[in-house]
C-alpha positions in Angstrom: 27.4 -16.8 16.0 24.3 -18.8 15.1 22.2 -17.3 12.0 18.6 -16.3 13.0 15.7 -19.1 12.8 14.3 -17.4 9.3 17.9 -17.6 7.9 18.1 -21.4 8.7 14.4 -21.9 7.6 15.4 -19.9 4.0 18.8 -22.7 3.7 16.1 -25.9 3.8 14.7 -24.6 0.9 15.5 -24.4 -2.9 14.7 -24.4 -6.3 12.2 -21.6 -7.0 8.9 -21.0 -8.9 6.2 -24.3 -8.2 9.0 -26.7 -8.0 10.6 -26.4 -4.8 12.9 -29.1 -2.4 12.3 -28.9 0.9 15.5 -30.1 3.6 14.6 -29.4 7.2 17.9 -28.7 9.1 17.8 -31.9 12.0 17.5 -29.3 14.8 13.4 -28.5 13.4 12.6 -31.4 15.2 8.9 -32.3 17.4 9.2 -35.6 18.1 12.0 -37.7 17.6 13.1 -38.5 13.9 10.3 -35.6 12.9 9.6 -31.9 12.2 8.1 -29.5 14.5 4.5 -28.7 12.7 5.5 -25.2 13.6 8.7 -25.2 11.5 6.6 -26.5 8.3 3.7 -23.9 8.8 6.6 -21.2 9.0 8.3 -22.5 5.9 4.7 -21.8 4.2 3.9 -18.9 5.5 7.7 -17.4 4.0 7.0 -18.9 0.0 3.9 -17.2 0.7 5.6 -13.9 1.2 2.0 -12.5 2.3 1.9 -9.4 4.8 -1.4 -8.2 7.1 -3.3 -11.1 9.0 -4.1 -14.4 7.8 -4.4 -18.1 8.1 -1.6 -20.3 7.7 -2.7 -24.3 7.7 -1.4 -27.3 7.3 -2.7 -30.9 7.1 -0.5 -33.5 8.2 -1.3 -36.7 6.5 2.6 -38.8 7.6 5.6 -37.4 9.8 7.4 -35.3 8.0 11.2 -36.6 8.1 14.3 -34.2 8.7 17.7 -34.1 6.9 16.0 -35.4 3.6 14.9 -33.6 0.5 11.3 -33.5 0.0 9.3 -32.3 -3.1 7.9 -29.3 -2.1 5.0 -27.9 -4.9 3.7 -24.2 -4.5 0.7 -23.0 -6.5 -0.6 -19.3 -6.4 -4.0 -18.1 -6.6 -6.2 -14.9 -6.0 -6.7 -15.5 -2.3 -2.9 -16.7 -1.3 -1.1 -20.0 -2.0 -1.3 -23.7 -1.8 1.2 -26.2 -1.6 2.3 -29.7 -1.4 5.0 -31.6 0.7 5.5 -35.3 -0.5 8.4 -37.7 -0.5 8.0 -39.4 -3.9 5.8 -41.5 -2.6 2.6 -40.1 -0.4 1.8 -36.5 0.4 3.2 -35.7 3.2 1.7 -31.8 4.1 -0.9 -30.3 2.2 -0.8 -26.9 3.3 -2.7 -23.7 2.6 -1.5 -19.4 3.4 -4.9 -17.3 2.9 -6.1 -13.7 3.8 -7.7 -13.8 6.8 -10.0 -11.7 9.0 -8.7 -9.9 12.7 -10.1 -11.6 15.6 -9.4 -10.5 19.2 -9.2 -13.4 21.4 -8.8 -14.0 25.1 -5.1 -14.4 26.7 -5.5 -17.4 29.6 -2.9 -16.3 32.2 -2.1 -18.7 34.6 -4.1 -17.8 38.0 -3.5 -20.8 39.6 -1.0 -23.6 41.1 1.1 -24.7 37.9 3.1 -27.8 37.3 5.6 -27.7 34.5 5.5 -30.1 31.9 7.8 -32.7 30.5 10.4 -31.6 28.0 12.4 -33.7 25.2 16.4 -32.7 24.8 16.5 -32.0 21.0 13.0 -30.9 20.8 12.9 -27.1 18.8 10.0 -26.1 21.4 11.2 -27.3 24.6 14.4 -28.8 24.0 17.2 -27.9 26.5 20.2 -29.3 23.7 19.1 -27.8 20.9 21.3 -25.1 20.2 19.0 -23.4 18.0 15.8 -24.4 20.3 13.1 -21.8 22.0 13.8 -23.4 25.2 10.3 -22.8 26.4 9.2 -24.1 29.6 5.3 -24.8 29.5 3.3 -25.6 32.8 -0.4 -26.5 33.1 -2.9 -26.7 35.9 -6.6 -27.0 36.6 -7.4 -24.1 34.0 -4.7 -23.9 31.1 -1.4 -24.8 29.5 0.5 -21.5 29.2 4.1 -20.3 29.8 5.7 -16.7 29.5 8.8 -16.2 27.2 11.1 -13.4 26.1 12.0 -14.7 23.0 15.7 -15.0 22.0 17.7 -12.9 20.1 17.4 -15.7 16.9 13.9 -15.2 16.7 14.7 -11.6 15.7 13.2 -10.8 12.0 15.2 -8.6 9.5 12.1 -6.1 9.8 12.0 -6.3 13.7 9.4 -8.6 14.5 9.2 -12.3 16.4 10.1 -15.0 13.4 6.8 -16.5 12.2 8.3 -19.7 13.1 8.7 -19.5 16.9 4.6 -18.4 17.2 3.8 -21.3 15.4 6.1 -23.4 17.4 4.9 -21.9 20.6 1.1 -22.4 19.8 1.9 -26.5 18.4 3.5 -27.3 21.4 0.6 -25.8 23.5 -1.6 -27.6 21.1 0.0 -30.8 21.9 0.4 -30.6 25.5 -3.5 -29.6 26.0 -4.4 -33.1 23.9 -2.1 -34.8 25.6 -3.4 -33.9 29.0 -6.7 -34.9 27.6 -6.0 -38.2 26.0 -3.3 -39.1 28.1 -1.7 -40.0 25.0 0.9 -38.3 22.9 -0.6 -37.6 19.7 0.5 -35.8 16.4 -1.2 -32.8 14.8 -3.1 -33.8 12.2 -4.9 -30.3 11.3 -2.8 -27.1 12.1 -4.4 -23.7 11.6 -2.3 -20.3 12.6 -4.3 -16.8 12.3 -1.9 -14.6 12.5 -3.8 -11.4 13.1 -0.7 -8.9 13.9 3.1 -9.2 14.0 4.8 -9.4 17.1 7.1 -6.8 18.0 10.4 -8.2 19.2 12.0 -7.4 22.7 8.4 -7.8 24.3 7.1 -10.4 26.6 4.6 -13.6 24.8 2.4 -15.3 26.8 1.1 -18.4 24.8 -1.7 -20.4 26.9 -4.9 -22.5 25.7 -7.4 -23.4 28.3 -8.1 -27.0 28.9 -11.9 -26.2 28.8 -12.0 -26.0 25.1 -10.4 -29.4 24.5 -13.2 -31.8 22.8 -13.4 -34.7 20.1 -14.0 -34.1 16.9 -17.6 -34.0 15.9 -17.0 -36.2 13.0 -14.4 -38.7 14.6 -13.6 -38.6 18.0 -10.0 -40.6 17.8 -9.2 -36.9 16.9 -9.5 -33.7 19.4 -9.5 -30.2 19.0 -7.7 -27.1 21.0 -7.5 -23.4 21.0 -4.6 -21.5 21.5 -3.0 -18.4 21.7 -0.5 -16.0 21.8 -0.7 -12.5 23.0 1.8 -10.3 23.8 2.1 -7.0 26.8 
């Protein structure tokens, strides 16, 4: 039997106290040869340890490799925690877990006809071969990217809740998908932000969605674009 997702996430890292190494098991993978931004941002959000809701973000500056150790530095303040992913070389992830606010926002159910969207084999999202993947099958139409999932029994948390890391997974790979569609190029995250305003109670229904409406360049540089998405759940 395959441990849960926050078991695997807890064996990439050790070391303890503002020194940590960071080794992301292969199967955390986005695109090919790199790790799911989700998987990273959940990684965070765990050293963290911080409860009630909040904002988890993350800055990618390079592709973050898998399989190899990475110096991972974690600093503690009054409002949450900072930290730093390089690999000896360059920053890699410059990340950032703070108290946040509760904001409701608006669930964008599919009303319309839906066409399902590409999916890569060993992706953690999507893929259909990765054993320890969220096999999620996103379509999109006219109005929104958005899928329904019943998330496995992995994504279980010791205290009964869906595993930070598959909402951050599920809300990347929207955020991708709605650029994409955009663009018509595939594109990395460069600026992740999570506001996780509740926990999810496992053994309930997600919908995560993002309406292609809000998709727009960058005020300041419009070689990058921003999206909204969500997750609620019944």
């Amino acid at each position: 039997m395959l441990p849960s997702i926050d078991d695997l996430l807890g064996r990439c890292v050790a070391g303890d106290g503002g020194r940590r190494t960071l080794t992301l098991d292969p199967r955390f993978q986005g695109l090919p040869d790199t790790a799911h931004g989700g998987s990273v941002l959940a990684v965070f959000d765990a050293l963290a340890a911080a409860t009630g809701p909040r904002e988890i973000r993350g800055v990618y500056r390079r592709r973050v490799p898998l399989g190899v150790p990475l110096a991972l530095a974690v600093r503690r303040d009054t409002g949450g925690a900072r930290f730093e992913l390089t690999d000896g070389r360059a920053t890699l992830v410059d990340g950032r877990v703070e108290r946040s606010a509760d904001v409701v926002t608006e669930a964008a159910r599919p009303v319309e006809t839906a066409y399902p969207l590409p999916i890569s084999d060993r992706c953690f999202a999507c893929g259909t071969k990765n054993e320890i993947g969220l096999r999620v099958g996103l379509e999109f139409g006219e109005r929104a990217v958005a899928c329904e999932l019943a998330p496995g029994e992995r994504l279980r948390s010791d205290a009964g809740t869906v595993a930070t890391a598959g909402l951050t997974t599920l809300l990347d790979e929207v955020a991708f998908w709605l650029g994409a569609l955009a663009t018509g190029e595939a594109g990395m995250t460069t600026d992740l932000r999570v506001s996780l305003h509740r926990p999810a109670v496992f053994g309930t229904r997600l919908t995560v969605s993002g309406l292609r409406a809000r998709v727009r360049p960058h005020a300041d540089d419009p070689r990058y674009w921003q999206t909204e998405t969500a997750i609620h759940d019944d």
